[in-house]
C-alpha positions as a printed NumPy array, in Angstrom:
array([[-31.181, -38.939,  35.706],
       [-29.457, -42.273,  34.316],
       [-26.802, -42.071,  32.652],
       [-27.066, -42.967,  28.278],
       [-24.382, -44.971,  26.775],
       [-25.237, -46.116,  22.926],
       [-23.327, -48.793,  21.77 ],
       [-23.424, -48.253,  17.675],
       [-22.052, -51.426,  16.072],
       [-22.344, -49.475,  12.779],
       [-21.702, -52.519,   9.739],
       [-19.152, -55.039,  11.786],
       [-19.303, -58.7  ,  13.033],
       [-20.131, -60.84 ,   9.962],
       [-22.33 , -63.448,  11.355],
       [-25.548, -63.743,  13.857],
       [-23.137, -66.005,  15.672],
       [-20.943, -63.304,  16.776],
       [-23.393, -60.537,  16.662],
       [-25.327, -62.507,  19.499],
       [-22.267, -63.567,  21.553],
       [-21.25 , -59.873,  21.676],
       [-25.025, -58.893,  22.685],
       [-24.976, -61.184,  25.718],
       [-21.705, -60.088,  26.533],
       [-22.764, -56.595,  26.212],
       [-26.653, -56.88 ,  27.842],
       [-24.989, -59.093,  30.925],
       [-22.275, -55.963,  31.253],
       [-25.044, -53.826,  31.317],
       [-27.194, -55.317,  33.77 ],
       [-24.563, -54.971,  36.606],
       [-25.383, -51.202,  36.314],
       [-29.124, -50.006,  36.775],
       [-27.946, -46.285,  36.838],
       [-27.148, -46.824,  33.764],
       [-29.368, -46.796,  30.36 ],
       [-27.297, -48.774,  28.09 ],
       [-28.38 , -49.092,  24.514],
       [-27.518, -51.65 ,  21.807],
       [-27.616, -50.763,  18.66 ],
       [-26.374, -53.749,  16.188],
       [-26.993, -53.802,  11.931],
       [-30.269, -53.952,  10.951],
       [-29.317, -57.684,   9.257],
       [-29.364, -58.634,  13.177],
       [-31.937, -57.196,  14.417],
       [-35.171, -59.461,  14.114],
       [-32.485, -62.227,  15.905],
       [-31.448, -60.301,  18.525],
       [-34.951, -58.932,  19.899],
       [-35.729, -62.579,  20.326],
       [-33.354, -62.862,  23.215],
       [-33.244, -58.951,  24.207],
       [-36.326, -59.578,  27.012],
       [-34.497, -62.298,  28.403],
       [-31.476, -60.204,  28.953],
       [-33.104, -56.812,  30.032],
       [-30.938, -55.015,  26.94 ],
       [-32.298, -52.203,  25.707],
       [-32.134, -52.9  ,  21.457],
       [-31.825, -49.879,  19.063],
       [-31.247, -49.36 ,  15.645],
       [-28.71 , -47.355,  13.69 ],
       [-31.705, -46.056,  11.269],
       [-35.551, -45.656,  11.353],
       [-37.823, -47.814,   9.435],
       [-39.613, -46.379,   6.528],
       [-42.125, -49.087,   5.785],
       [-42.773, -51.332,   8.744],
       [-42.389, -49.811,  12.424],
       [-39.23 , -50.023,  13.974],
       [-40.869, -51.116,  17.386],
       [-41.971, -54.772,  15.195],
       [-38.472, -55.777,  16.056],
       [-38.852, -54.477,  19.762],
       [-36.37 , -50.89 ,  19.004],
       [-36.646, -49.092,  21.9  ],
       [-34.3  , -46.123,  20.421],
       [-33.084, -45.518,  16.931],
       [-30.258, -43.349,  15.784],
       [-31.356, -40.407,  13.143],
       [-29.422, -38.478,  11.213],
       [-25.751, -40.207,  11.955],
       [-22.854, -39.416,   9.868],
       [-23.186, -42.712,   7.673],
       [-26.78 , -41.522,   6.874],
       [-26.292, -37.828,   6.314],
       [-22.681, -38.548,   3.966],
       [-22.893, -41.954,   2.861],
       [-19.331, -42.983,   0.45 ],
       [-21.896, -44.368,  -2.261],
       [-25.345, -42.396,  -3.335],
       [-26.839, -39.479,  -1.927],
       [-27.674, -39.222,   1.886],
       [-30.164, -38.473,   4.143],
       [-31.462, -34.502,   3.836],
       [-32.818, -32.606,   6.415],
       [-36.201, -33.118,   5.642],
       [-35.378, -36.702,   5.781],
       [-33.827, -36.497,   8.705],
       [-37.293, -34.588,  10.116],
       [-39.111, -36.962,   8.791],
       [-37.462, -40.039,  10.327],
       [-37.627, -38.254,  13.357],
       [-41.946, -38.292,  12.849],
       [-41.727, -41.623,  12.44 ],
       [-40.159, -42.787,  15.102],
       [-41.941, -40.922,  17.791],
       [-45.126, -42.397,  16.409],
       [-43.771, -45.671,  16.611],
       [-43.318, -44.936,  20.542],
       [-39.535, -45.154,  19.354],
       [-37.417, -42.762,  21.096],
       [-34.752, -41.197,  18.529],
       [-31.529, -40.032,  19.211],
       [-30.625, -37.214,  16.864],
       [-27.219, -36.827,  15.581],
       [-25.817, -33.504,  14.924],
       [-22.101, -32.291,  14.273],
       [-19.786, -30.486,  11.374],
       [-18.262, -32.678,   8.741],
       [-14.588, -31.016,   8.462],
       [-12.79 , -29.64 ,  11.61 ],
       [-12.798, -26.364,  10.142],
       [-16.068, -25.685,   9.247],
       [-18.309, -23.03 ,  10.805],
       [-19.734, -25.029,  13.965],
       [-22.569, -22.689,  14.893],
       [-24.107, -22.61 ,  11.12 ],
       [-23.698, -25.972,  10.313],
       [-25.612, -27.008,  14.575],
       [-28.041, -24.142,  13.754],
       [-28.602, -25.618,  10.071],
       [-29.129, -29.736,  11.134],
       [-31.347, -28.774,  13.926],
       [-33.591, -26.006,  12.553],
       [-34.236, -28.59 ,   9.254],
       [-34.055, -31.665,  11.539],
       [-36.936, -30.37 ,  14.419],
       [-38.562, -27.291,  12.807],
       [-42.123, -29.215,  12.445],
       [-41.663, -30.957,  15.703],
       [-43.829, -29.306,  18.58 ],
       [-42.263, -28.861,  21.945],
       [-43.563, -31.991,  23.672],
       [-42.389, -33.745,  20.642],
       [-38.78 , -32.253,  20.992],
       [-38.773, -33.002,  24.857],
       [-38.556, -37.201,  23.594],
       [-35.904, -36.608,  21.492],
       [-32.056, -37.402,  22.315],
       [-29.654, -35.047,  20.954],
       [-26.17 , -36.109,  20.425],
       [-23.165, -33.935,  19.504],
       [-21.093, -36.327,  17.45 ],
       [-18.397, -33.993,  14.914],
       [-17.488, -36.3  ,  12.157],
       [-14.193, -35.336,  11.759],
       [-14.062, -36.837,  15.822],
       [-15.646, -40.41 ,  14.02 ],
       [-12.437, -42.892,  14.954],
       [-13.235, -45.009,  11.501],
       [-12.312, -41.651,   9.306],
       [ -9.009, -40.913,   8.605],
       [ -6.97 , -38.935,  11.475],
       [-10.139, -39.284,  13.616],
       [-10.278, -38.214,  17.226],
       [-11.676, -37.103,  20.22 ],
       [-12.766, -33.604,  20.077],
       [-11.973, -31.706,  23.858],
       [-14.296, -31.572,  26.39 ],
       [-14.357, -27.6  ,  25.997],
       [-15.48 , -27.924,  22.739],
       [-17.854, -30.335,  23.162],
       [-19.264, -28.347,  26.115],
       [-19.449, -25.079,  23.666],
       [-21.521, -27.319,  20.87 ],
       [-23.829, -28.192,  23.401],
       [-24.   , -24.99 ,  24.838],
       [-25.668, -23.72 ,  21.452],
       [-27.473, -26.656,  21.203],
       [-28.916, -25.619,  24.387],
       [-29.715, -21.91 ,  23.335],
       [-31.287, -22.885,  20.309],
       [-33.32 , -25.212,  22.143],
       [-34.588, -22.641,  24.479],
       [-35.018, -19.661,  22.398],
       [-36.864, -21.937,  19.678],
       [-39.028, -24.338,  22.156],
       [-38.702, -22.79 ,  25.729],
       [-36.637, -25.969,  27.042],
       [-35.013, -24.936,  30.325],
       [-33.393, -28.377,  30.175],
       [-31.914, -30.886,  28.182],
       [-29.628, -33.952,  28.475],
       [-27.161, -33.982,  26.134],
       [-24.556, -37.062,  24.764],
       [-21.106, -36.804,  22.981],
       [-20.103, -39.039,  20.126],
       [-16.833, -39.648,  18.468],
       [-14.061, -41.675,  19.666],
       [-14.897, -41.908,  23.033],
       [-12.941, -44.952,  24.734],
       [-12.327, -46.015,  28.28 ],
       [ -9.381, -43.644,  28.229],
       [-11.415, -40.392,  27.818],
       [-15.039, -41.081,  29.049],
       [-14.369, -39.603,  31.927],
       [-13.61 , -36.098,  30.614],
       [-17.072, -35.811,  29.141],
       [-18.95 , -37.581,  31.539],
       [-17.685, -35.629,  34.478],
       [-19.492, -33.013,  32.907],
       [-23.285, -32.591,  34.553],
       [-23.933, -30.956,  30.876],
       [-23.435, -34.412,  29.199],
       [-25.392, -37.245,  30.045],
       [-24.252, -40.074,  27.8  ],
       [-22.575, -40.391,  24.846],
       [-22.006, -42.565,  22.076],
       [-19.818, -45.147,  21.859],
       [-18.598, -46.652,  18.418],
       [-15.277, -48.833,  17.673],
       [-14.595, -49.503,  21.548],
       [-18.211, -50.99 ,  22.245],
       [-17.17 , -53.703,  19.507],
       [-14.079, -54.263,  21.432],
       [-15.427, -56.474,  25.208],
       [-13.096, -55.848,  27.683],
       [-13.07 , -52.036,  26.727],
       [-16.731, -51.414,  26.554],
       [-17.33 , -53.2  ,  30.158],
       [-15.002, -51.012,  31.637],
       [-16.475, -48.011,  29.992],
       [-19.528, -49.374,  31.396],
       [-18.101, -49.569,  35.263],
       [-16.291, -46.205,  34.906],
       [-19.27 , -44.172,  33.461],
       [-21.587, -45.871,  36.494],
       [-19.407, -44.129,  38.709],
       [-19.509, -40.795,  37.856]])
């Protein structure tokens, strides 16, 4: 199975102008690896812009959030982030709850969007098993099996999130051990025997390797080095070699 890497933008680049030149840097990177299934995910400001010239490219366009009103799949979203740190703890006004987060997940599966759930403690310390067992039993409860089977579950810790303060990488053993539960609750609740799984937080061309070497994790999500060109392309190259 391919290979996922997201590339979340989150809020940067300030203009279309630079938001497109980095999407045809990043689609044209992309397209020198079909193993790969690389994902774009730019600000929503950019999207409507960006779709234009996606089917040109081949990219893959996602969105950091799902569309409440008007389907995401209008802008030609192929994936959409749910349930991402930004969402769940924004710095201003109350975030996403879990039966947001559930219902966003609805949503997007009707829209024939495939979402990529986000799930992952806040503080380093906190109790890792509740808080997995917690996000995904309020996130996927109502979702039936078949529904579950379409969604993309990422392990992303925010304290790991390289824009917070003193953020980085958790270890590969860790990561493996989230996933791990993930995994068990998956099979106990929905009878999954398998499931690809992607990491998120501060992964750079420096430590890809030491997740992705790992058949357990598929992908993973990239954040402040997919802004940065020569560091995402090389991600790219090193992650369609493994």
């Amino acid at each position: 199975m391919s290979k996922i890497i997201i590339a979340n933008w989150k809020n940067h680049l300030e203009t279309l102008e630079e938001a497109k030149e980095l999407f045809e840097f990043s689609a044209s990177e992309a397209a020198k690896y079909p193993n790969l299934k690389t994902v774009i995910c730019p600000p929503e400001q950019f999207l409507s812009e960006l779709s234009a010239i996606s089917h040109k490219l081949s990219a893959i366009l996602g969105a950091q959030d799902v569309f409440w009103e008007s389907g995401a799949e209008n802008c030609g979203v192929k994936y959409s982030l749910v349930g991402h740190s930004d969402r769940r703890y924004p710095s201003v006004g109350g975030g996403d709850t879990d039966e947001t987060t559930n219902h966003k997940l609805k949503i997007a599966l009707e829209s024939g969007v495939t979402p990529v759930l986000l799930v992952g403690e806040k503080e380093k310390g906190n109790d890792r098993q509740k808080v997995l067992e917690n996000q995904l039993y309020g996130a996927i409860t109502t979702l039936t099996t078949s529904d579950v089977v379409r969604v993309v579950i990422a392990y992303e810790p925010v304290w790991a999130i390289s824009t917070n303060p003193n953020g980085h990488a958790d270890t590969p053993e860790n990561a493996l051990q989230a996933i791990d539960f993930i995994n068990n609750f998956l099979t106990i609740n929905y009878k999954l025997k398998t499931k690809n799984y992607l990491y998120g937080g501060s992964v750079s061309q420096d430590n890809v390797t030491d997740f992705l070497k790992h058949s357990e994790i598929s992908g993973a999500v990239i954040g402040g080095a997919s802004l940065r060109k020569e560091e995402f392309a090389n991600i790219l190259k090193i992650a369609s070699e493994l």
